[in-house]
C-alpha positions as CSV (number, residue, x, y, z in Angstrom):
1,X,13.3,4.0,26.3
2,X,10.7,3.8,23.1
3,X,12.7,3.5,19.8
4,X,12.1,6.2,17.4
5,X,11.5,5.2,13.9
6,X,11.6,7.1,10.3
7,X,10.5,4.7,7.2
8,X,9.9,5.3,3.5
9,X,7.9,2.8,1.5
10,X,5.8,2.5,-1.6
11,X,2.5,1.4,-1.9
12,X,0.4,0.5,-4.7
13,X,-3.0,0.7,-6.0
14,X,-4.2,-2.5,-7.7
15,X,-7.4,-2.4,-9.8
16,X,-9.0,-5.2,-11.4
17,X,-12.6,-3.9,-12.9
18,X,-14.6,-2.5,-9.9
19,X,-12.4,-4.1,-7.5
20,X,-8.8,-3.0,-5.5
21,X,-5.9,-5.7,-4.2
22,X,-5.6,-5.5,-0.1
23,X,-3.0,-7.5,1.8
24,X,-3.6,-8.5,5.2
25,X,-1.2,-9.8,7.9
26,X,-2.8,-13.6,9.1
27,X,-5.1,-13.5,12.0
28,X,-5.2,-9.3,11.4
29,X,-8.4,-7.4,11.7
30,X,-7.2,-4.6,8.9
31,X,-5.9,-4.5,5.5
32,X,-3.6,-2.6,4.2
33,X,-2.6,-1.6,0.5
34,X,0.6,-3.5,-1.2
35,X,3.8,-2.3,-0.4
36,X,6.7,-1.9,1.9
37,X,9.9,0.1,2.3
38,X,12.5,1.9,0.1
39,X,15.8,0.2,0.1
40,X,18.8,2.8,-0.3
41,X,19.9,3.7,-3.3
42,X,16.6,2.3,-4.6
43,X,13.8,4.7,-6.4
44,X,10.8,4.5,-5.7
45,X,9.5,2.8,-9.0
46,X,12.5,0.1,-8.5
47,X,11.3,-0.5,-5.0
48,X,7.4,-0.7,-6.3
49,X,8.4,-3.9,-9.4
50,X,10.8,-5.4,-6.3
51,X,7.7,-5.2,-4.0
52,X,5.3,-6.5,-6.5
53,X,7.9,-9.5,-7.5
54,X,8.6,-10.7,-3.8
55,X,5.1,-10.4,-2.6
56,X,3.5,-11.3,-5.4
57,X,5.2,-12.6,-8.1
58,X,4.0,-9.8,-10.6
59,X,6.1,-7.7,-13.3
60,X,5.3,-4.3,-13.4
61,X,3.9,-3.2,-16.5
62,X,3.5,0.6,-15.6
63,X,3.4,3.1,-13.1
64,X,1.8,6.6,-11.9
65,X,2.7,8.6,-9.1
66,X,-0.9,9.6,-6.9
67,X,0.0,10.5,-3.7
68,X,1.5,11.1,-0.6
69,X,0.9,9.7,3.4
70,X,2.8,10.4,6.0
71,X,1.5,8.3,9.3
72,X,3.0,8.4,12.7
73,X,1.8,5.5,15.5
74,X,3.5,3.6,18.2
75,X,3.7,-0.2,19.1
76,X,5.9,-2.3,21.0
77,X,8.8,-1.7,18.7
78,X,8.8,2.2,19.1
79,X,7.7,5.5,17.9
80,X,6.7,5.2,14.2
81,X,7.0,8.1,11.5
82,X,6.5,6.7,7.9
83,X,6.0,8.2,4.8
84,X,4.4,6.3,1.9
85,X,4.6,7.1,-2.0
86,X,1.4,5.7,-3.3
87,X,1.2,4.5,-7.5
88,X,-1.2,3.6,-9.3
89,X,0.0,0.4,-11.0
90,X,-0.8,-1.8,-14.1
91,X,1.1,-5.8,-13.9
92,X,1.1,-8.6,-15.9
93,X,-2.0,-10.2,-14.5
94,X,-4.5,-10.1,-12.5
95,X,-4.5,-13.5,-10.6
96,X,-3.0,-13.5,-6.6
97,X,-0.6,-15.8,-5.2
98,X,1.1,-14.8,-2.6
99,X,4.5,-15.2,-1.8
100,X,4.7,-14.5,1.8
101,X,3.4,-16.5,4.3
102,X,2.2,-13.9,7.0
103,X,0.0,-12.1,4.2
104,X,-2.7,-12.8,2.9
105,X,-4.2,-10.8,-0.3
106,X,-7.4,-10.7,-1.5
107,X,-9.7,-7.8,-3.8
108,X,-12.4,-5.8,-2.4
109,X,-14.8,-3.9,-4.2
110,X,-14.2,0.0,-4.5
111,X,-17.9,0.3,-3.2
112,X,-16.8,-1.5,-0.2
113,X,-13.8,0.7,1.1
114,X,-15.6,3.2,2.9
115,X,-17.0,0.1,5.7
116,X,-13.5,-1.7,5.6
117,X,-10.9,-1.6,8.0
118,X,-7.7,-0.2,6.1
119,X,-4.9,1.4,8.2
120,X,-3.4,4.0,7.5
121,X,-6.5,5.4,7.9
122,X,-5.9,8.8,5.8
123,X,-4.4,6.5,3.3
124,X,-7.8,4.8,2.9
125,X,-9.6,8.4,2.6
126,X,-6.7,9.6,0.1
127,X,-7.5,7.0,-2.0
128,X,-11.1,7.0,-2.1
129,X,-11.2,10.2,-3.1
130,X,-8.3,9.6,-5.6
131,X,-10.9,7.5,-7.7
132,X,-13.6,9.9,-7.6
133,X,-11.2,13.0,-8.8
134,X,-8.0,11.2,-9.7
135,X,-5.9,14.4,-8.0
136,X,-2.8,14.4,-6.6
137,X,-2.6,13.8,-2.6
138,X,-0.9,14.7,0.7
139,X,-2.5,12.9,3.7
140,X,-1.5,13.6,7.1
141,X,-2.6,11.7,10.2
């Protein structure tokens, strides 16, 4: 019997000039944008600077609210539905080191996104179109 599972997280939106932070699990053919789940009792902006300090090592310097993605797949854990609050975020600098062993994080220009592998995939299209018209989004898929 497949496990059914509901998740929260936070993901974030890391820009440095004409380029955007992706993680990427080791040996992975996709990226994916920085993040991971809401702890309880936690809001959303706690979860984002507690993110950004255990994956990265980064302060959070600010924070906007851009959108929405819910995203529902299954693997060999279960049934996945997950629902991810994206921000646009600003820390206190732009050099990576990461602090987990089974990421890897590197930038990609914006002007790249489009070709690149990025799952959730209505993530990826939320958030290209997010730079061109910078309005809020619900994404779906």
């Amino acid at each position: 019997m497949s496990k059914n599972i509901v998740s929260v997280g936070v993901r974030v939106l890391i820009r440095k000039g004409d380029s955007l932070l992706l993680a990427q699990p080791k040996g992975a053919d996709f990226h994916f944008f920085p993040g991971g789940g809401l702890e309880f009792n936690e809001t959303a902006e706690d979860a984002v600077a507690r993110e950004l300090r255990e994956e990265l090592g980064m302060k959070l310097k600010g924070c906007i609210f851009i959108g929405t993605n819910e995203n529902r797949f299954a693997d060999k854990s279960g049934n996945h539905h997950g629902i991810d609050l994206m921000f646009a975020v600003k820390v206190d600098r732009a050099h990576i080191n990461s602090k987990e062993k089974h990421i890897t994080f590197s930038f990609i220009k914006i002007s790249e996104l489009s070709k690149a592998k990025i799952l959730p995939k209505t993530l990826k299209k939320n958030v290209i179109k997010w730079l061109r018209d910078k309005k809020t989004f619900w994404g779906n898929g």
